[in-house]
N, C-alpha and C positions, 0 to 999 in steps of 0.2 A: 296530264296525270290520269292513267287508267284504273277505274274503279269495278271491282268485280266483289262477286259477294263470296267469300271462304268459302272452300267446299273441300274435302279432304283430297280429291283427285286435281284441282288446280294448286292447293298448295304442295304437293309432291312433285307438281310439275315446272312450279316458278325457276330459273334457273337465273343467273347475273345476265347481264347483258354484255357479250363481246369487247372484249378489250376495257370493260370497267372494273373498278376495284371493289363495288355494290351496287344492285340493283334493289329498289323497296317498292315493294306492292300493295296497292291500299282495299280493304275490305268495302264493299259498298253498301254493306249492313250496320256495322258498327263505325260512327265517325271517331277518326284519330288513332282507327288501330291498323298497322300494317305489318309488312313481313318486309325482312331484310334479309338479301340476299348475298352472301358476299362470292370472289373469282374461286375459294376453295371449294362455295360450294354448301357452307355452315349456314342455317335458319335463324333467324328468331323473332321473336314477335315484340313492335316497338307500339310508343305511343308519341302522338305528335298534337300538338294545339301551340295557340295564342296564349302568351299568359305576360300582361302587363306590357303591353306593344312589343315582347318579344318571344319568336320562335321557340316553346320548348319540345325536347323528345327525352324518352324516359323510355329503355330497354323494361320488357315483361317477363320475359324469359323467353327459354330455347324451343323450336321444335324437334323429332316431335316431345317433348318432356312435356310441354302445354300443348293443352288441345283444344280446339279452333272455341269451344264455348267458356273456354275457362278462360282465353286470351280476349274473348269479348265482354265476359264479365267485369273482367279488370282494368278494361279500359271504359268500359260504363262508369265506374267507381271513380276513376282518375278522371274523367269529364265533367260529372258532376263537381269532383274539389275545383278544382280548375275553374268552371264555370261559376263557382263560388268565391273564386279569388284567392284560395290557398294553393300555393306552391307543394304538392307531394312530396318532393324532394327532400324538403325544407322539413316538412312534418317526418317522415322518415329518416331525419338525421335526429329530431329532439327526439322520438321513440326511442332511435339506439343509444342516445345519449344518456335518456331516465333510467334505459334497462342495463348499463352499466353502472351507472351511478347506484343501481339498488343491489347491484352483485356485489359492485365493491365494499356496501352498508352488511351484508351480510357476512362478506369476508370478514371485514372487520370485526364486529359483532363476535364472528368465530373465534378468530385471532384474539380479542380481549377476553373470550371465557376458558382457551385454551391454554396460551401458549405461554413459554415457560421464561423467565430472562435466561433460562441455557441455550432455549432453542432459537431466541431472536440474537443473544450472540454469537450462535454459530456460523448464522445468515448473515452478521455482521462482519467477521473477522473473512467470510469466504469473498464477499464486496470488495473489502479493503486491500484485501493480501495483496494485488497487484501493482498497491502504490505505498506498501510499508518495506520495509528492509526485515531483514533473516529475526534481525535480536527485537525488531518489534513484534514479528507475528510471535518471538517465542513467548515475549513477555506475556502477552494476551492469552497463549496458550496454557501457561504455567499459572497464572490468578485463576484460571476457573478450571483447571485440573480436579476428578474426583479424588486424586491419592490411591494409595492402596496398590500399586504396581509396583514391578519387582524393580532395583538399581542395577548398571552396569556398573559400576565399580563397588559395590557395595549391598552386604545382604537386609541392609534397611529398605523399607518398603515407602515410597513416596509421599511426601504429604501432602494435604485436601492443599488448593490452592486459596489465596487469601479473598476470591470472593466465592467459592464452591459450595458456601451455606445460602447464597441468593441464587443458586444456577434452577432450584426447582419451583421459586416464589413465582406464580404469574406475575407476568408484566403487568399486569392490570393493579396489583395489590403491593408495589415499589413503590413506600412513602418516602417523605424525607423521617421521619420518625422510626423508619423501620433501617434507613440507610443509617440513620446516626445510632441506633441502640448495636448495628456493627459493627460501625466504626470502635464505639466505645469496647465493646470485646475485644478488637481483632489489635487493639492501643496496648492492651495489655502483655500481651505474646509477640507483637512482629510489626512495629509500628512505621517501620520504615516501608515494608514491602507492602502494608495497608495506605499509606500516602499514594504510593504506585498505582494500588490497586482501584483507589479513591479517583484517580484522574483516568485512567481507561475505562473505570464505570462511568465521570461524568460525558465522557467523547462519545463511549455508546449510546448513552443517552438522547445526548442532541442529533446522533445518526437518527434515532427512533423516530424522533420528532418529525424528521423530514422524510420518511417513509411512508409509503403510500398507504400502504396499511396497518403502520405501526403508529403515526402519527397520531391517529383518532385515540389510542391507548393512552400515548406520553405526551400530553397535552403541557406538563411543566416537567421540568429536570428537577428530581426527588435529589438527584446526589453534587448537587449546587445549593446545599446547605451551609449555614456556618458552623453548627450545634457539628457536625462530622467531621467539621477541618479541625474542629478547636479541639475536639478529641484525640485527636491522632497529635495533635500540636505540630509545631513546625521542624523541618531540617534542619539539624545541625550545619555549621560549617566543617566540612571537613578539614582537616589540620596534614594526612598522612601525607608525605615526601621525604624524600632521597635527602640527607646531608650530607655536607661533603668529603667527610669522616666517615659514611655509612657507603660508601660506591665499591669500595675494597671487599667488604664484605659480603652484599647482593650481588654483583660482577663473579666472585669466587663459586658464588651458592647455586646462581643462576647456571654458567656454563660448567656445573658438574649433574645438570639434570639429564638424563639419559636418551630423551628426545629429544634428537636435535633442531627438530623442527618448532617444539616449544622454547627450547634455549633461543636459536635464533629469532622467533619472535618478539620474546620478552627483550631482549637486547634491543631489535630496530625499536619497537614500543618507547622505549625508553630515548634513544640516542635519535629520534625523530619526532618528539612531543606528540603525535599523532594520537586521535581517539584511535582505541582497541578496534572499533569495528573497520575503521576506515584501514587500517593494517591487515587486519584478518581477511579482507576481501579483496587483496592487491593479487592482481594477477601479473604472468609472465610480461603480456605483452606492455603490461601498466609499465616496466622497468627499460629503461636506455643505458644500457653497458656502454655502450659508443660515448654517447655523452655526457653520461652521469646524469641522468635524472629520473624522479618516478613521479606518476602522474598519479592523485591520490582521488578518489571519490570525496568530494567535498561534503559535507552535512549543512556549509550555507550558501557554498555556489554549488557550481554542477560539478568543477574538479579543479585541482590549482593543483601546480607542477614544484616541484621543492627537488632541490639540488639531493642527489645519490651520492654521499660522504664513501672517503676509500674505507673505511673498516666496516660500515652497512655493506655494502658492494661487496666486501669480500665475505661478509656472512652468508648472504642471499646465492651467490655464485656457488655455495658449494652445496644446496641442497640441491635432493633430487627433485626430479619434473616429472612425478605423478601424472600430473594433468596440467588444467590451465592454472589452476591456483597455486601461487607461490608458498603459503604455508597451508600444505596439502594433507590430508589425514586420511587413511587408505580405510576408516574404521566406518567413518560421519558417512551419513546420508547423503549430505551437502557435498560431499569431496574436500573438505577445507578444515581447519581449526576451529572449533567452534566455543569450547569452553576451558582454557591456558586456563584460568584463575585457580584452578587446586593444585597444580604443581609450582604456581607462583604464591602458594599462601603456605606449603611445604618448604620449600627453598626459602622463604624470608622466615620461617620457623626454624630452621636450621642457622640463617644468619641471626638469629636474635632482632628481627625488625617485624613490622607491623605495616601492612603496605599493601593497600588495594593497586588493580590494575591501571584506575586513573589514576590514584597517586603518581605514578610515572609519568603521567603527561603533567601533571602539576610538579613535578622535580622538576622536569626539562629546563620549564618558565623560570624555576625560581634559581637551577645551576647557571642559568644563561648572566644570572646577574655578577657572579663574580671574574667574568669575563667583559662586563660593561657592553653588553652588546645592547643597540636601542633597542626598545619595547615592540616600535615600530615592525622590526625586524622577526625577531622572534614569534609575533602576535601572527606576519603574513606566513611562516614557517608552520606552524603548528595550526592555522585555517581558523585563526578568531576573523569577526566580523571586522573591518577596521572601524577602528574610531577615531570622533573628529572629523569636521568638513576637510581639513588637510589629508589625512589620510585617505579618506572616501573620493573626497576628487581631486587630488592633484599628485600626491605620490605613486606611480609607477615602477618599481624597484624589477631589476634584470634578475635571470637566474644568476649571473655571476658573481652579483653584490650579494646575495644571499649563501650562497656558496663560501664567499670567504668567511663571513661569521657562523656558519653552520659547520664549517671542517674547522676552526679554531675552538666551537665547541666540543667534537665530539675529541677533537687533542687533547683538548684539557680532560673532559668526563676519563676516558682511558687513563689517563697520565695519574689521577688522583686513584684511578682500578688498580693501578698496576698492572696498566698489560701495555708492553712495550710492541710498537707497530712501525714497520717500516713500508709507507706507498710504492707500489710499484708503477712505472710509467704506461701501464695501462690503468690505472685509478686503484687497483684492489690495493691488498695490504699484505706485507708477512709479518703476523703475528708471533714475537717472542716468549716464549715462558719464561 
């Protein structure tokens, strides 16, 4: 090992050594500081000792950026730790670690004198958006809406959303006393859409909690009260469904709606038990003309396949193909159907009924019974959870068992409409008036 003493004219001249990948050359001034030389050709100035029976080297930086006295300085510094039996390393990582730890105290600090519950659910909802669906980010969007914008169908101007009176409260100053004197207002005017709003504000919340920054703020969930739930009181059971006496008249009401694209909807909606959103996001290639079936996005698996009945088949077949989405809206952002329920609450106004959009998945379940079809059957149909160890593991049911009591359904639902259909040997249907 060749020791020579820095001097600016040998360190410009150090070059690697032939066919090596680095050459290091050692100061003979300063012990443990040398220069490394790599085949490109690049400097920089290392340090090298003993520490604890083993070999350390610790880079000082580059030449020339350091210069031959400030690279000996700093290795003066690092000798003495060293020779002290502190690890530099070791001590330069807890520095960086205290001077984050005190950014992060500041941030915070900031964060709890500033920031607003608007501004940490905006942070929140942009987090999430890429594992919620269309009708969740809308929900979230529409409770903390400020109101006051113009309508597309209508010259009323939008209302404040049901938490839009918390969007400018700092986060820091969200009690549960401030959340339940809310709750108690928002009970009086809209208490169903405040129950909503009650549980997207407690899910924000525990996001907070686990935030890096927001954490040190929401130390406890204010909207994990009971004084707010008991305010708002509990959901009703809903009652609305299709009788079998009422099919004639929503059937009539429905396909003399002028969009065909909602007509058809509201029809498979109905004649397929399926959640609204699970329909509304059915695309082309989700559907098998060939063999009759559509492949649904499931809400508790990832998708389950339900038999394509001939009078759905021949509804779907004769819309147009926009895009990829089968109920396709040329108006939406999304390209798709996004909001059927006002022409569905028009049409059963018209029929003399009362009849949300689930409602019709809760018709499905309950017309399925005057055809005796098992529960079993209809529950795999419509995408409930199974219940029961029997159903959970050991019932396996083919598309074509299900197939048979799901076209025996939609016979009957039609037959009781009055609309007379005859299958064609390719599966659709011709519809009689």
């Amino acid at each position: 090992m060749k020791w020579d003493n820095f001097t600016s004219e040998r360190v410009a001249s150090f070059k690697c050594k032939p066919g090596a990948k680095q050459s290091i050359f050692w100061d003979g001034k300063q012990s443990g500081l040398g220069l490394r030389v790599t085949a490109s050709g690049t400097k920089s100035y290392i340090f090298q000792t003993e520490l604890h029976g083993k070999t350390m080297r610790i880079t000082i930086g580059n030449y020339p950026a350091w210069s031959i006295s400030d690279a000996q300085t700093e290795a003066a510094r690092l000798k003495v730790k060293t020779d002290q039996g502190i690890d530099p390393r070791q001590e330069a990582a807890e520095e960086k670690a205290a001077k984050q730890a005190s950014e992060a105290a500041r941030k915070a600090q900031e964060a709890r004198e500033i920031v607003t519950v608007g501004q940490a659910w905006e942070e929140y909802v942009t987090a999430r958006k890429p594992l919620w669906s269309e009708l969740h980010i809308r929900d979230h969007d529409k409770v903390m809406q400020a109101g006051g914008d113009a309508r597309k169908r209508s010259k009323k101007l939008t209302e404040p959303g049901s938490l839009a009176t918390l969007a400018k409260i700092r986060l820091v100053d969200l009690t549960p006393e401030l959340v339940t004197e809310w709750a108690q207002t928002e009970a009086m005017t809209r208490p169903t859409r405040a129950r909503l709003a009650l549980r997207l504000l407690r899910a924000f919340l525990n996001w907070c909690g686990r935030h890096s920054t927001y954490k040190a703020i929401v130390t406890s969930n204010p909207a994990q009260n009971n004084d707010a739930r008991e305010s708002l009181g509990k959901a009703k059971v809903k009652h609305d469904v299709l009788q079998r006496e009422q099919l004639l008249a929503w059937f009539k009401a429905i396909k003399q709606i002028q969009n065909p694209i909602i007509s058809a909807y509201l029809q498979t909606l109905l004649l397929t038990g399926a959640r609204r959103e699970e329909i509304a996001s059915l695309r082309w290639q989700d559907i098998d003309f060939q063999w009759n079936s559509l492949t649904i996005n499931d809400k508790v698996e990832d998708f389950r396949v339900i038999p394509l009945t001939p009078y759905v088949a021949n509804l779907l077949s004769a819309l147009t193909r926009r895009n990829e989405w089968v109920f396709s809206s040329p108006t939406a952002a999304s390209g798709r159907l996004t909001d059927p329920s006002i022409a569905h609450r028009k049409a059963c106004a018209i029929a003399g009924l009362d009849l949300t959009l689930h409602g019709l998945r809760r018709s499905f379940a309950s017309l399925c019974e005057w055809i005796e079809m098992p529960a079993g059957i209809a529950a795999q149909i419509q995408g409930h959870k199974p219940q029961g160890v029997r159903e959970q593991n050991y019932i396996r049911r083919p598309l074509d068992l299900l197939r048979m009591w799901h076209v025996k359904i939609e016979s009957w639902i039609l037959k009781e409409a009055g609309i007379n259909f005859i299958p064609t040997q390719a599966g659709l249907c011709v519809v009689k008036k």
